[in-house]
Residue, then its C-alpha position, 0 to 999 in steps of 0.5 A: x235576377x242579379x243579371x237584371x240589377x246590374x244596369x242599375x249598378x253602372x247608372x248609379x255610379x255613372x251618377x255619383x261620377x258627374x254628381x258633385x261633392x257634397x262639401x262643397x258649394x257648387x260655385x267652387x267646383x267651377x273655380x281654376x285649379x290654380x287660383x287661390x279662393x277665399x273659403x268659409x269651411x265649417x267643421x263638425x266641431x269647434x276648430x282647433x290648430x289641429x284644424x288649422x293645420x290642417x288646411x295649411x297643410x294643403x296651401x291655405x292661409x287663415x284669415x279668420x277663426x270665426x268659432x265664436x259665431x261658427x264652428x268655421x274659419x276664413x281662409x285663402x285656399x288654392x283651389x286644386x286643393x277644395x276636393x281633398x279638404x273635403x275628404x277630411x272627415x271633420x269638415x262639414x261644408x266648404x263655401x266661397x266667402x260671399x259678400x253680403x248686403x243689408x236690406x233696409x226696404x222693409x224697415x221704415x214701414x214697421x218701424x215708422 
């Protein structure tokens, strides 16, 4: 019988081998190693320096403390660098700095 589940021992690790980290956007996982990407990493707490340092430790810049919104910050990080970053066990998830856009087609109508 241990013979028969051992198959599915070499599926599930060959499928957590080619399954991406589950910190990180996907989007990251294709940037180049050496460029630098702009981040928003949200934490399980309400970062502190300690945080902070953290990340500058690994190459980063803070550009934004963002914890009166978010338990995150913005910061300019090389890329090589994402994966260990979400090892630590204080981060939550890491994601590019997205450009938003408003909409404003539905406004007209429910505001007259």
């Amino acid at each position: 019988m241990g013979l028969r589940r051992l198959p599915w021992i070499y599926v599930l690790a060959a499928m957590l081998a080619f399954a991406g980290d589950p910190k990180l956007a996907p989007d990251l996982e294709k940037a180049a190693p050496a460029s630098v990407v702009d981040v928003i990493v949200q934490f399980k707490e309400v970062p502190t320096q300690r945080h902070h340092d953290k990340v500058t430790n690994l190459g980063g810049r803070l550009k934004t403390d963002l914890s009166g919104g978010i338990r995150g910050a913005h910061y300019s990080i090389p890329a090589g660098m994402l994966s260990e970053l979400a090892q630590d066990v204080d981060v939550a998830y890491i994601s590019p700095d997205r450009e938003l856009h408003g909409q404003l087609d539905s406004t007209t109508p429910q505001v007259r």
